[in-house]
N, CA, C and O of each residue as an XYZ file, in Angstrom:
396
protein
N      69.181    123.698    108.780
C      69.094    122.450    108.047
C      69.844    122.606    106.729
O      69.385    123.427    105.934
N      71.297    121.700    106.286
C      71.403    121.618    105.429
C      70.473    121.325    103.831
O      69.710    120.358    103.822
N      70.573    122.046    102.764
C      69.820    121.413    101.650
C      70.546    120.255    100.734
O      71.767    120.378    100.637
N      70.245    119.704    100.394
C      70.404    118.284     99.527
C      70.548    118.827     97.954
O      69.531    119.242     97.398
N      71.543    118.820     97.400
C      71.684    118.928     96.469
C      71.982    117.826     95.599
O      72.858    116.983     95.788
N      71.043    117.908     94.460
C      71.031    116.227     93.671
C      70.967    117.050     91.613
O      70.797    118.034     90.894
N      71.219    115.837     91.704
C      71.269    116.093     89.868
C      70.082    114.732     89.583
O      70.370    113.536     89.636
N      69.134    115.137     89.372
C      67.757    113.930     88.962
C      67.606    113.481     88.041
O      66.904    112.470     87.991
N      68.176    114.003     86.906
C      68.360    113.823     85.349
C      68.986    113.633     84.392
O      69.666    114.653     84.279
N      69.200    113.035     83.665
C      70.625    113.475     82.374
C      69.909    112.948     80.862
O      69.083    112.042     80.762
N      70.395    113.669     79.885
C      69.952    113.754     78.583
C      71.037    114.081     78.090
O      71.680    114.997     78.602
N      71.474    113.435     77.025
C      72.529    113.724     76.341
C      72.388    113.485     74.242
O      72.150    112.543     73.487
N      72.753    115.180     74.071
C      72.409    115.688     72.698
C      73.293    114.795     72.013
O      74.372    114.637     72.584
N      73.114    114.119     70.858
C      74.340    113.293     69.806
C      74.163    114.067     68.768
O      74.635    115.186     68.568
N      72.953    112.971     67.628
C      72.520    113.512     66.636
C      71.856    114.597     66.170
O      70.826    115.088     66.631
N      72.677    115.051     64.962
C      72.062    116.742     64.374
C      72.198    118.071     65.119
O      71.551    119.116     65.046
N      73.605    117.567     66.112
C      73.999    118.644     66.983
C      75.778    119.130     66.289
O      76.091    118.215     65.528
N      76.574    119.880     66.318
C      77.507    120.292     65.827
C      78.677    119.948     67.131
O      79.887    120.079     66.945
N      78.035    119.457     68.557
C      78.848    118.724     69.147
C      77.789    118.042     70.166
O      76.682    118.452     70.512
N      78.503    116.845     70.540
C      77.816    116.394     71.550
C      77.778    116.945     73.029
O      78.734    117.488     73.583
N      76.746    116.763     73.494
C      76.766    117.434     74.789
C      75.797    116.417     75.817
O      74.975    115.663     75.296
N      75.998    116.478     77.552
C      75.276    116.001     78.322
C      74.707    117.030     79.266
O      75.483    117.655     79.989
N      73.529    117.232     79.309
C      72.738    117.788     80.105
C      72.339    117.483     81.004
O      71.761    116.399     80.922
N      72.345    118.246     82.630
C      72.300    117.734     83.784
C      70.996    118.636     84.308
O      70.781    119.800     83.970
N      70.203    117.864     85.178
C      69.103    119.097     85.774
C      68.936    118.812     87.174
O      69.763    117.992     87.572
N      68.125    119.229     88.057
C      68.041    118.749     89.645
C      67.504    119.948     90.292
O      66.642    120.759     89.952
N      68.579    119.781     91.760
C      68.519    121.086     92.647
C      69.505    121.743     92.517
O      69.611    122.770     93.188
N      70.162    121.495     91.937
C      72.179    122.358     91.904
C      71.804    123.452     91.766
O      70.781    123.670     91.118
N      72.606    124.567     92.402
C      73.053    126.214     92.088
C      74.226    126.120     91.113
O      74.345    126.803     90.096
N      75.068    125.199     91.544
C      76.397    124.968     90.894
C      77.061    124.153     90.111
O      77.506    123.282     90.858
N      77.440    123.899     88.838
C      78.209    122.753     88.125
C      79.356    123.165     88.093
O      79.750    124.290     87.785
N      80.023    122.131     88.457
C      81.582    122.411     88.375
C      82.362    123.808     88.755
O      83.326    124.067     88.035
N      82.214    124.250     89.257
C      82.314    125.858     89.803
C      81.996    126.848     89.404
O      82.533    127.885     89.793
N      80.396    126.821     87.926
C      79.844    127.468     87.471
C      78.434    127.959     87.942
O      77.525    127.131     87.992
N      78.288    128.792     88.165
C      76.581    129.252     88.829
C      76.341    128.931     87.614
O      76.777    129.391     86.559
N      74.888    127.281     88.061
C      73.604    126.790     87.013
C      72.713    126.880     87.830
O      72.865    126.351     88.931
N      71.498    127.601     87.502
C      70.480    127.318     88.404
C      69.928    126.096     87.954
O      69.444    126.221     86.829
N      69.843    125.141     88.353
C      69.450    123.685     88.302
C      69.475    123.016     87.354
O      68.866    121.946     87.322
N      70.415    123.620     86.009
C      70.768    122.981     84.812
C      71.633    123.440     83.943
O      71.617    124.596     83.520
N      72.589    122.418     83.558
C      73.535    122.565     83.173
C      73.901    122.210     81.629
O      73.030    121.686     80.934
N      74.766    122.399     81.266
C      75.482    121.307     80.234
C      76.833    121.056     80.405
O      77.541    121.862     81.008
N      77.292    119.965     79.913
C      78.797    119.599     79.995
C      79.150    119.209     78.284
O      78.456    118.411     77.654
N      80.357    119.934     77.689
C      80.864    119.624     76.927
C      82.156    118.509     76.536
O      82.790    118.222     75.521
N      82.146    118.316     77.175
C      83.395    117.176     77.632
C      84.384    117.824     78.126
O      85.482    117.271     78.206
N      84.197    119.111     78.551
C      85.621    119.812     78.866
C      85.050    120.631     80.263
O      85.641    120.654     81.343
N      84.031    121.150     80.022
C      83.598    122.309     80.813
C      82.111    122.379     81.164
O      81.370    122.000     80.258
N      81.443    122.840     82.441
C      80.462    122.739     82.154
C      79.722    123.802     82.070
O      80.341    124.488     82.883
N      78.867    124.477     81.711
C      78.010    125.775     81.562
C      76.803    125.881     81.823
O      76.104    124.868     81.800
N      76.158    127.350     82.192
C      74.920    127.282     82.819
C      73.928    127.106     81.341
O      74.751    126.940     80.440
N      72.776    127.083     80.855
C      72.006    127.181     80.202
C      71.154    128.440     80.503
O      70.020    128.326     80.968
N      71.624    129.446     80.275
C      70.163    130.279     80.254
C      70.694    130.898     81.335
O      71.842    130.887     81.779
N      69.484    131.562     81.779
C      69.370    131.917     83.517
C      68.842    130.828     84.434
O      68.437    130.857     85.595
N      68.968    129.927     83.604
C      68.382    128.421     84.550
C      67.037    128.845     85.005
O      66.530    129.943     84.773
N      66.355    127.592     85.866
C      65.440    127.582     86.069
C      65.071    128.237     87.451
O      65.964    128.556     88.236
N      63.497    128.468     87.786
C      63.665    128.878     89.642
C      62.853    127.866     90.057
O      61.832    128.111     90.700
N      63.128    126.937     89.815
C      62.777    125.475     90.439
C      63.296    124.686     90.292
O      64.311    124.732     89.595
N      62.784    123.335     90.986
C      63.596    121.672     90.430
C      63.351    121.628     89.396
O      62.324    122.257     89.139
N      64.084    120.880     88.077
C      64.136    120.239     87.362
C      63.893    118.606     87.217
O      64.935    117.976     87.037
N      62.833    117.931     87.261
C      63.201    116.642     87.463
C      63.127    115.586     85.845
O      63.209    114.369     86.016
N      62.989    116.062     84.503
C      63.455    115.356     83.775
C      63.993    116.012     82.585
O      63.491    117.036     82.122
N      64.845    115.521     82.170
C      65.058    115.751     80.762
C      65.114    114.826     79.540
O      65.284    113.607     79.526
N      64.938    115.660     78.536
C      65.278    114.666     77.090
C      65.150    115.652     75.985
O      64.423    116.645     75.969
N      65.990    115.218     75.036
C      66.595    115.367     73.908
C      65.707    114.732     72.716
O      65.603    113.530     72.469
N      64.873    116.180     71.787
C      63.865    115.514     70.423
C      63.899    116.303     69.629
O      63.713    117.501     69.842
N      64.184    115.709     68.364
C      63.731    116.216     67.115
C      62.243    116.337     66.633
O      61.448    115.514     66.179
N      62.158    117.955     66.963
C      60.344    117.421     66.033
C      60.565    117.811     64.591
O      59.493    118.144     64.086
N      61.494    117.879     63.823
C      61.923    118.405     62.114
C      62.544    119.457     62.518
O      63.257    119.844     61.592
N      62.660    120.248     63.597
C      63.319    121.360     62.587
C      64.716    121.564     64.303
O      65.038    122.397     65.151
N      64.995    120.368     63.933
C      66.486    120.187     65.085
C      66.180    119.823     65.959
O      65.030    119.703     66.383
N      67.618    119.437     66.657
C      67.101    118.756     68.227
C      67.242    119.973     69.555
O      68.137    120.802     69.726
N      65.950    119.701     70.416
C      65.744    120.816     71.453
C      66.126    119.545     72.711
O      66.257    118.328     72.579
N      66.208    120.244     73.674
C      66.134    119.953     75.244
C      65.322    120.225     75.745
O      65.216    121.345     76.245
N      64.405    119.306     75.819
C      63.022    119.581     76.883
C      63.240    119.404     78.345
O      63.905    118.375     78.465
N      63.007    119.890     79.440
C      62.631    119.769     80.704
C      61.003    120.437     81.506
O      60.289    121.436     81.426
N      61.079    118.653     82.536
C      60.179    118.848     83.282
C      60.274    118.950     84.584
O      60.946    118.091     85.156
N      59.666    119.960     85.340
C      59.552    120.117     86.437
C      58.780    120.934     87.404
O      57.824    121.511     86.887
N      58.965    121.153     88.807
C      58.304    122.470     89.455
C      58.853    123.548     89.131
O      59.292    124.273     90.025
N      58.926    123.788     88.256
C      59.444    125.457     87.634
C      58.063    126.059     87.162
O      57.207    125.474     86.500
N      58.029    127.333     87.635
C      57.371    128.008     86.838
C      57.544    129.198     85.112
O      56.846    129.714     84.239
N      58.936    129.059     85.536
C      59.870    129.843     84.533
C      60.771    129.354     84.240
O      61.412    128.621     84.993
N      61.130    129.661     82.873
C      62.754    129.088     82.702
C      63.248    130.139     82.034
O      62.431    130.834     81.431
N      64.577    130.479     81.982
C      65.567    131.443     81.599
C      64.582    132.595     81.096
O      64.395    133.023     79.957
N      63.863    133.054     82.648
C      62.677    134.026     82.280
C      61.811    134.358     81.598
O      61.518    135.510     81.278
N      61.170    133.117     81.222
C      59.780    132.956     80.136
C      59.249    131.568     80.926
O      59.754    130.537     81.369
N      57.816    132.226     80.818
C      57.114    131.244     81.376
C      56.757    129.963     80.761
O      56.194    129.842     79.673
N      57.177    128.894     81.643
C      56.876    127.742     81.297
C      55.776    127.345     81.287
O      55.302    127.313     82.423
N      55.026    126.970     80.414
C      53.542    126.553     80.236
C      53.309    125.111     80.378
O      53.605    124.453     79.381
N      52.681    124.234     81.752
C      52.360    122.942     82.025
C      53.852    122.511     82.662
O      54.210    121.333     82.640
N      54.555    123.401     83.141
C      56.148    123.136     83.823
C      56.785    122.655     82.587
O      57.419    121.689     83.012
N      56.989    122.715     81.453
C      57.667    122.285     80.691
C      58.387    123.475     79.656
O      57.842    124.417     79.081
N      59.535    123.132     79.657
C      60.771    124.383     78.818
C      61.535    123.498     77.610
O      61.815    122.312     77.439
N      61.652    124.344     77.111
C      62.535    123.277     75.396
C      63.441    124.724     75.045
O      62.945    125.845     75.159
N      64.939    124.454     74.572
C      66.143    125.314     74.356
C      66.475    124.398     72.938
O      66.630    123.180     73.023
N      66.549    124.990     71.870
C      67.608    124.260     70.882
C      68.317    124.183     71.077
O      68.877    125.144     71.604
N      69.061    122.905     70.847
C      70.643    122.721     71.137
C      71.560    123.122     70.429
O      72.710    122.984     70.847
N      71.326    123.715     69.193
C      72.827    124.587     68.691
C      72.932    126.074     69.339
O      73.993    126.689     69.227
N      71.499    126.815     70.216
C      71.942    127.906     70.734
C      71.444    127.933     72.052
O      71.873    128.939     72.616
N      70.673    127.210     72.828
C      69.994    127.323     73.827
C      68.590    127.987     73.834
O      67.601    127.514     74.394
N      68.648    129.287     73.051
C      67.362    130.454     73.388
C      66.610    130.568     72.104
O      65.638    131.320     72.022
């Protein structure tokens, strides 16, 4: 049986970031011919993995400032993300470094 590969999400960083960026999450292994485990980013040029990605779906994202910069939150069936455990399936990366 083939698997279905989908992108379920998008969030895209503007403000209080040093560039803009769009963030993709889903089932993907792959963006653009980059190994992402199910999340990505795209810079307008290229796209890159985040992390060690996740070992699950990803099914939402979004982009928040709580004061001290803007992070990337995702939700999903993950139990881990870029090898730290996600607590309530939920992971947050700052967006000027990811980790």
């Amino acid at each position: 049986m083939k698997s279905i590969v989908r992108v379920l999400s998008l969030a895209l960083a503007l403000a209080g970031v040093a560039a803009p960026a769009l963030y993709a999450g889903g089932t993907f292994a792959v963006a653009g011919g980059v190994p992402a485990s199910r999340i990505a980013k795209w810079d307008g040029t290229q796209w890159s993995a985040i992390g060690s990605g996740m070992k699950n779906v990803v099914h939402q994202l979004t982009v928040f400032d709580d004061g001290s910069g803007p992070a990337l939150y995702a939700g999903g069936n993950f139990t881990t993300a870029g090898g730290v455990t996600a607590v309530g399936r939920i992971a947050a990366w700052r967006c000027a470094g990811h980790q």
